[in-house]
C-alpha positions, -999 to +999 in steps of 0.1 A: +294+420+564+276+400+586+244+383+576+209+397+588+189+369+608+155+358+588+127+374+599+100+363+627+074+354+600+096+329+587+102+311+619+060+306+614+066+294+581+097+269+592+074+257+622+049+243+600+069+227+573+090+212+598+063+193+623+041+165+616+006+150+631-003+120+633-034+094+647-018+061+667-039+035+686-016+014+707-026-020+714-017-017+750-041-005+775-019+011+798+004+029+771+024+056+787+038+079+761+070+091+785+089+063+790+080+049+755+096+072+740+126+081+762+133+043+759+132+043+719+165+040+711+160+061+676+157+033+650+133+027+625+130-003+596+108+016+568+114+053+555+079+063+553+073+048+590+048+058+619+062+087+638+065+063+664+073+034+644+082+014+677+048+014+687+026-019+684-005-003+677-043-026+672-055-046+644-092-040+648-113-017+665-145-027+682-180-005+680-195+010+705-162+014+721-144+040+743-112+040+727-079+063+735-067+081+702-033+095+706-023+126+692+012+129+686+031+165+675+065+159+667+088+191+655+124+202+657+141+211+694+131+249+701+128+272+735+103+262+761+088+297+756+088+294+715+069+261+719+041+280+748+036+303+719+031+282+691+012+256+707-013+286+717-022+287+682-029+252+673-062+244+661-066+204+660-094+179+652-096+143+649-120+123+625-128+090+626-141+080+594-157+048+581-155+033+543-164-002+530-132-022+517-158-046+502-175-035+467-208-031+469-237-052+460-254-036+424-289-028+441-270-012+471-244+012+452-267+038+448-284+040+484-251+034+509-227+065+515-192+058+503-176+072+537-195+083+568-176+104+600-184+083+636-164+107+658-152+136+657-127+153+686-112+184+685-087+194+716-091+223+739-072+239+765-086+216+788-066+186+773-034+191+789-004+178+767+030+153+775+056+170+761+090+150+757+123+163+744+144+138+727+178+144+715+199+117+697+225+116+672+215+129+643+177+139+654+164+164+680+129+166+682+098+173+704+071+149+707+035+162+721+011+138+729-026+143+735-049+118+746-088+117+737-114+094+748-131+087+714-162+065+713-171+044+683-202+047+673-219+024+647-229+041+612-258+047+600-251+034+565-247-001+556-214-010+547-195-044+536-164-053+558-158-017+574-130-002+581-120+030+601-094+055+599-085+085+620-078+119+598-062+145+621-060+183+610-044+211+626-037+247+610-013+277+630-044+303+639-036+336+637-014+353+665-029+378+689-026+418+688+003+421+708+022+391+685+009+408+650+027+440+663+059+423+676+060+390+651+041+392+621+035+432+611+068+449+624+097+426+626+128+447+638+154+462+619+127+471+590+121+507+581+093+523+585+063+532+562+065+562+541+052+601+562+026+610+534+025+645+554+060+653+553+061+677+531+042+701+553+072+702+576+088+736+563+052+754+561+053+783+586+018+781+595+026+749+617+050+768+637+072+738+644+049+715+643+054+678+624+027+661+610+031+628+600+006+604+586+020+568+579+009+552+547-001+521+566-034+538+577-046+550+546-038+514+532-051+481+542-040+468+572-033+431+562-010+403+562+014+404+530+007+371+506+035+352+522+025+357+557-014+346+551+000+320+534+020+309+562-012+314+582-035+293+564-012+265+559-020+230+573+003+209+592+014+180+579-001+146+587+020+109+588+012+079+582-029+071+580-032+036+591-065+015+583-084-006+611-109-033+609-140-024+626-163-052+638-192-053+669-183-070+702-220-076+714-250-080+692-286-076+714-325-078+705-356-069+727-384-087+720-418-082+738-448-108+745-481-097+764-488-112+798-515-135+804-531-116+837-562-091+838-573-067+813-563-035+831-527-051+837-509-032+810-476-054+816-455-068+792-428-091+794-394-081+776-369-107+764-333-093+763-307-118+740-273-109+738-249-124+718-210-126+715-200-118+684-185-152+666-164-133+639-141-114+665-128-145+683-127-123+713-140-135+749-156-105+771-168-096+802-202-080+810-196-057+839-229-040+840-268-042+824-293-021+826-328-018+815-347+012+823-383+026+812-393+059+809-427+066+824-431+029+841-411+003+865-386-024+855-386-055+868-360-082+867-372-117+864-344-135+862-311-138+879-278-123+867-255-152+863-246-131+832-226-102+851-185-109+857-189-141+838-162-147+809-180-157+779-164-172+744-171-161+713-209-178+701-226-176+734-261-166+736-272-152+768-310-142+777-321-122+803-360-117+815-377-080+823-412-068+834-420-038+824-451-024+835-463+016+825-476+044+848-513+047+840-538+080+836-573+081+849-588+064+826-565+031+824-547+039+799-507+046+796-494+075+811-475+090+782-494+075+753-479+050+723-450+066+719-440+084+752-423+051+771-392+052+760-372+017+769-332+027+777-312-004+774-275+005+790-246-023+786-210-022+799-183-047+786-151-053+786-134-067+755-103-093+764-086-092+733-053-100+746-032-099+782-026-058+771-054-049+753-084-052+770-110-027+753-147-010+768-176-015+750-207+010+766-240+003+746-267+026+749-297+020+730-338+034+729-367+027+714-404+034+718-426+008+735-465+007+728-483-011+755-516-008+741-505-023+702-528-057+715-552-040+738-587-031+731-590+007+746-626+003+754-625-030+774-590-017+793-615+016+807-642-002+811-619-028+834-605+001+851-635+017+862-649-017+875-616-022+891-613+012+908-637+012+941-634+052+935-650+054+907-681+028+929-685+049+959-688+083+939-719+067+921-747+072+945-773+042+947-801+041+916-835+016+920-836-013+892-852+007+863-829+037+869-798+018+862-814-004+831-823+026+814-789+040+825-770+009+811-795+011+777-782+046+770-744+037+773-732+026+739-695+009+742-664+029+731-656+020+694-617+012+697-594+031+676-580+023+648-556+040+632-563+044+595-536+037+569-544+063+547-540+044+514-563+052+483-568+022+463-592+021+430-600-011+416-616-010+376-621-041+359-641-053+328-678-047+325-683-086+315-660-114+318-665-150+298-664-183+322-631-202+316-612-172+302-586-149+325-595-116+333-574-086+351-585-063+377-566-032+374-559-018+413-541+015+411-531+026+451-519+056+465-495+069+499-519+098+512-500+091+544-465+114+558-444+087+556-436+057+535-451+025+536-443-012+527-483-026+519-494-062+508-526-064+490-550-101+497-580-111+480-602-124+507-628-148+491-666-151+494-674-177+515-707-195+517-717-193+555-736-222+571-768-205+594-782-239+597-786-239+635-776-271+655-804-288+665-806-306+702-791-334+704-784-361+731-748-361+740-730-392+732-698-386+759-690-402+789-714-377+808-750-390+788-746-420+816-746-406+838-777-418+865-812-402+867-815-408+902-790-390+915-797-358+940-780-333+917-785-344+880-763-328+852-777-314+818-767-326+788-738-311+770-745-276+751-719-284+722-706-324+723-673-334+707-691-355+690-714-337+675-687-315+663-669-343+644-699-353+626-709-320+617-674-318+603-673-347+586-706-349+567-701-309+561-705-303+517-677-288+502-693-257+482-675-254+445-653-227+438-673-203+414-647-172+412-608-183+417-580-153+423-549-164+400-528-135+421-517-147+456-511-111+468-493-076+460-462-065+477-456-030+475-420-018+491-413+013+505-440+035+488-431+072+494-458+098+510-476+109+476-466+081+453-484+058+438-480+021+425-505+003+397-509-040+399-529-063+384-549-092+398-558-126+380-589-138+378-613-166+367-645-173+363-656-211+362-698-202+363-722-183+350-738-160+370-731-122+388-699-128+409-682-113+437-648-114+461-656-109+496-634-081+501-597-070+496-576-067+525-545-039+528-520-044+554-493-023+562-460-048+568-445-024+591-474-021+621-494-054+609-525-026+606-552-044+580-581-020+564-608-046+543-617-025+516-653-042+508-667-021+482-658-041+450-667-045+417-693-070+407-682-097+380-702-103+356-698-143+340-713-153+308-712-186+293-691-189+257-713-187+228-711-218+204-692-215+175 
């Protein structure tokens, strides 16, 4: 008796166990997957090797890099139409993942993620395959190749010497109605369900009429166990090879105000590039761009810097102006945080004769134009600047416009508060040539968190002694009486200054802060943080600090907190 043929489910089943998937990265640029592999003439040194173990593939990936991932789908020889069909169902996605190979600093162990995802691909219809058939002695398979531009983005998390490595996934997806009919639910040469009305056949009433009612729609309509298992099954991935990751291009933007009028809002933007040392790699820089959103760039200086081979170590600088669009009133267009600075950098990485990689930066940040402007002297400029706001002012007499200017009171700038509570309690009564503590107990009122630093500022004595007339001792003082156009003496003479300086008296310290300052790190919205602060007391008397100054070390904003506690000294009794 002959032997039945297996069933269509099982052809499924021997699909997947039979293929493989697997992530390569060849170190040649212009790889082409169909004459690599028609030219492989089938050998390979290692058992558990690459499924293409011919292929030289790279040693270290670059960030910020477009890089080509192949996807390569090897199975056993089958019909063109077979392989249509199952290909149809393939649901694949690539993950590029990044680890530290490095342990760990103790401090850091807790705050870094062990493994972060950079990319993450999956293939569509639009991605059209290679497919090459290649039959040998002793091996027929099919190799399908995808290709996927994958960029390489840096993590978020900190890591020590990372690596990446590509984890592809693919699964069999259910086939479509017409298949489940055909393939999966009624393979041929199977009988048929059970007639649960069959045995209403004989009952005269029907007059020749057979029901039938399949047990298949009373029951529920499902894959058996074997053939969801079948469906649900993963493919089977190769060889998972580990690359070193490392940046091509390091950059900073640093800004400095320009020295021009106050209603010039214009600041000057340093670019510094720099070829990174530790890849040994020379590289091209094909393209940069600096754009602002809201404003006009301006290059300064000339780009010697584009199509230029530079070595590993070179620092390269580049000059911008970047001036903002301004409102009515003088001030920028789209507020503190509305310019947005785009910085845009194309590279090209010549690691070798073959392998010559793009890096594509893109990078954006939030620049404040007004940070060192006063707000009411930058309106007050604008409106003396702008002949609009002139001619719409029609002319006054003398006493109209000095009572007008006597009204006006000038703009108080803004300043943004810190929101930071901070109570200071000390003792009531403190003995001269003993140490004291202040106890200074602060609180984050604010939404986000904040690195402070807490100074005692001093009381200093201030001198109001004003500085009496006196005849200037420089080179001018001889000047000739009979001249037509005599000169005045000097208002303030260096001279003067020096004496005043040296004969100044050195007051003595009465009330000496033991505590430099307080640094608070990274104090969370609602948290709190209690300190201490050292004093003491070298002189009898009622006491006092000038104030104590907050700063936040992220924005450089100061707050003097000048209500204090007085410090009362008393001398030490006699024994």
């Amino acid at each position: 008796m002959a032997t039945l043929p297996e069933a269509q489910p099982r052809g499924s089943a021997e699909f997947v166990e039979s293929s493989i998937l697997e992530a390569v990265i060849p170190s040649d640029s212009e790889f082409d997957v169909s004459d690599e592999i028609s030219s492989w003439d089938g050998t390979s040194e290692e058992e558990n090797a690459s499924v293409l173990p011919f292929l030289a593939q790279r040693q270290v990936l670059l960030f910020d890099e477009l890089l080509p991932v192949y996807i390569v789908f090897r199975t056993p020889v089958m019909e063109d139409a077979t392989l249509t069909g199952y290909l149809a169902r393939l649901a694949i996605n690539v993950e590029a993942i990044a680890f530290s190979t490095a342990p760990l600093p103790e401090a850091d162990v807790k705050g870094s993620p062990p493994k972060e995802v950079i990319a993450s691909e999956t293939i569509t219809d639009a991605v059209k395959p290679v497919i090459v058939r290649r039959e040998v002695e002793g091996s027929a398979h099919i190799y399908v190749v995808w290709k996927l531009e994958t960029f390489i983005s840096r993590p978020r998390g900190r890591f020590h010497k990372p690596a990446v490595y590509f984890q592809p996934t693919a699964f069999l997806k259910p086939a479509g109605r017409k298949s489940v009919l055909e393939d999966e639910y009624l393979p041929s040469r199977v009988p048929t369900a059970l007639n649960l009305l069959q045995s209403f056949e004989s009952d005269p009433a029907l007059v020749g009429i057979n029901p039938r009612l399949s047990a298949l729609r009373i029951n529920k309509i499902a894959p058996s166990a074997p053939v969801a298992k079948e469906l649900t099954r993963p493919i089977r991935t190769g060889q998972r090879r580990l690359f070193r990751a490392l940046p091509a291009l390091i950059w900073r933007v640093r800004y400095s105000k320009i020295q021009t009028a106050i209603n010039d809002m214009s600041l000057m933007a340093s670019l510094d590039l720099e070829v990174a040392y530790i890849t040994g790699c020379r590289l091209t820089i094909n393209d940069v761009r600096l754009s602002l959103r809201g404003g006009d760039v301006k290059a300064l200086s000339d780009k010697d810097i584009i199509k230029h081979i530079h070595k590993p170590g070179d620092q390269l600088t580049s000059l911008y102006k970047i001036t903002p669009e301004l409102a009515v009133d003088g001030t920028p267009l789209l507020g503190t945080e509305g310019h947005l600075l785009t910085l845009e950098i194309k590279a090209k990485v010549l690691v070798s004769d073959e392998c010559q990689p793009l890096v594509t930066i893109g990078w954006q940040t939030a620049v404040d134009f007004s940070a060192e402007q006063n707000s009411a002297l930058v309106k007050a400029a604008h409106r003396l600047s702008n002949p609009l706001t002139h001619a719409a002012k029609p002319p006054a007499s003398d006493q109209a416009s000095v009572h007008e200017s006597e009204g006006q009171q000038p703009e108080k700038p803004h300043d943004t508060p810190i929101q930071v509570t901070l109570t200071i309690s000390g003792p009531p009564q403190v003995t001269v040539g003993e140490m004291f503590n202040w106890n200074v107990f602060i609180v984050n009122r604010s939404d986000k968190t904040r690195k402070l630093a807490a100074i005692v500022i001093p009381r200093r004595r201030r001198d109001y002694e004003r500085q009496r007339p006196l005849s200037s001792a420089s080179s001018i003082a001889g000047y000739r009486a009979d001249r037509k156009d005599p000169v005045a003496n000097a208002v303030v003479d260096e001279n003067v200054i020096y004496a005043k300086q040296k004969n100044a008296r050195t007051e003595p310290a009465e009330l000496i802060c033991l505590t430099t300052d307080i640094r608070i790190g990274h104090l969370a919205p609602g948290a709190c943080y209690t300190a201490d602060l050292k004093f003491l007391a070298l002189s009898a008397g009622v006491l006092s600090i000038d104030a104590v100054r907050l700063v936040d070390l992220a924005t450089n904003e100061t707050s003097d907190i000048r209500d204090v506690p007085t410090i009362v000294a008393v001398e030490k009794e006699a024994p």
